[in-house]
N, C-alpha and C positions, 0 to 999 in steps of 0.2 A: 527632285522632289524629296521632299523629308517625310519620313514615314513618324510618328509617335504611336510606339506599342510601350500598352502595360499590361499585366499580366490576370487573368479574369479567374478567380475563384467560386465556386459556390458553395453556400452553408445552410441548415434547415432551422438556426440561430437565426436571431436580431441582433444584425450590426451593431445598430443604436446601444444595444445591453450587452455585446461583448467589450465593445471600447471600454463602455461606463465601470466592465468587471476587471479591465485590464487584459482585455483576451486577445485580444484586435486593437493594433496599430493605430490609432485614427488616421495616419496619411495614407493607409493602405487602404480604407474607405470612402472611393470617390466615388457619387453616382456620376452617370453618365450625364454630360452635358446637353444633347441634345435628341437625343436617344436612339442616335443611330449607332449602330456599329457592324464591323465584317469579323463576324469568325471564321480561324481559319484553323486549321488541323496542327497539330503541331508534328514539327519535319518538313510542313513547307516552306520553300526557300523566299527572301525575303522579294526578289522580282514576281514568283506566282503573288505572293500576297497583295504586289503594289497592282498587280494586272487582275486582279480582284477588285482590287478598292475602287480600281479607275473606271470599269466596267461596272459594278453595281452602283456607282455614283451617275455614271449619264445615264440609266435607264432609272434610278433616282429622279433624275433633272427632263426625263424623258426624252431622252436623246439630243439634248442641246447641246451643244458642244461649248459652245462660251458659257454659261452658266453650268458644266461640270468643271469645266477649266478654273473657274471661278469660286466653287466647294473646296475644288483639289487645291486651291493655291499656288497654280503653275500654270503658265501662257498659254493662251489658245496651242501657238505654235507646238509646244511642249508635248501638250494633249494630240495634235495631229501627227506627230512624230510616233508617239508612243503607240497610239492606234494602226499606224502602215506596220512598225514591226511588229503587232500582236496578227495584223493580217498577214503578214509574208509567214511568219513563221505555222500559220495555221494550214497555207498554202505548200509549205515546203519549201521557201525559196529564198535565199541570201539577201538580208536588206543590206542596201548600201550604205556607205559612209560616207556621213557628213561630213565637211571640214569644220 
């Protein structure tokens, strides 16, 4: 799974009239595509954040499983894998390895 993180500021300015002053980057102002996104605290490590994403995406999808596999851009399978070891570890217990 490929994660894309950029980095989110806030301003009590208008983008639009900073660019236009020279104050603001323009490629450093992208709205948001679809207007979702996960915030996450910074210092967390980049697995909490994917078991973040993956988790608020199927209660997103309402618990589908192929249609959050399908958000995430990674196999059912991928999805079913990653959810046993989000459960064993919540359980305490050593997932096994796959070949």
């Amino acid at each position: 799974m490929s994660v894309n993180v950029r980095p989110v500021a806030a301003t009590n300015r208008d983008p639009k009239e900073a660019i236009a002053e020279g104050r603001l980057c323009p490629d450093l102002h992208q709205p948001r595509e679809d207007g979702a996104e996960v915030r996450v605290p910074l210092g967390t490590s980049i697995e909490e954040a994917k078991r973040r994403l993956i988790l608020l995406t199927l209660s997103r999808e309402s618990g589908k499983k192929t249609r959050g596999a399908a958000a995430l851009g990674i196999r059912l399978k991928a999805l079913h894998n990653r959810l046993n070891l989000y459960r064993s570890e919540d359980s305490g217990l050593v997932p096994l390895e796959v070949p």
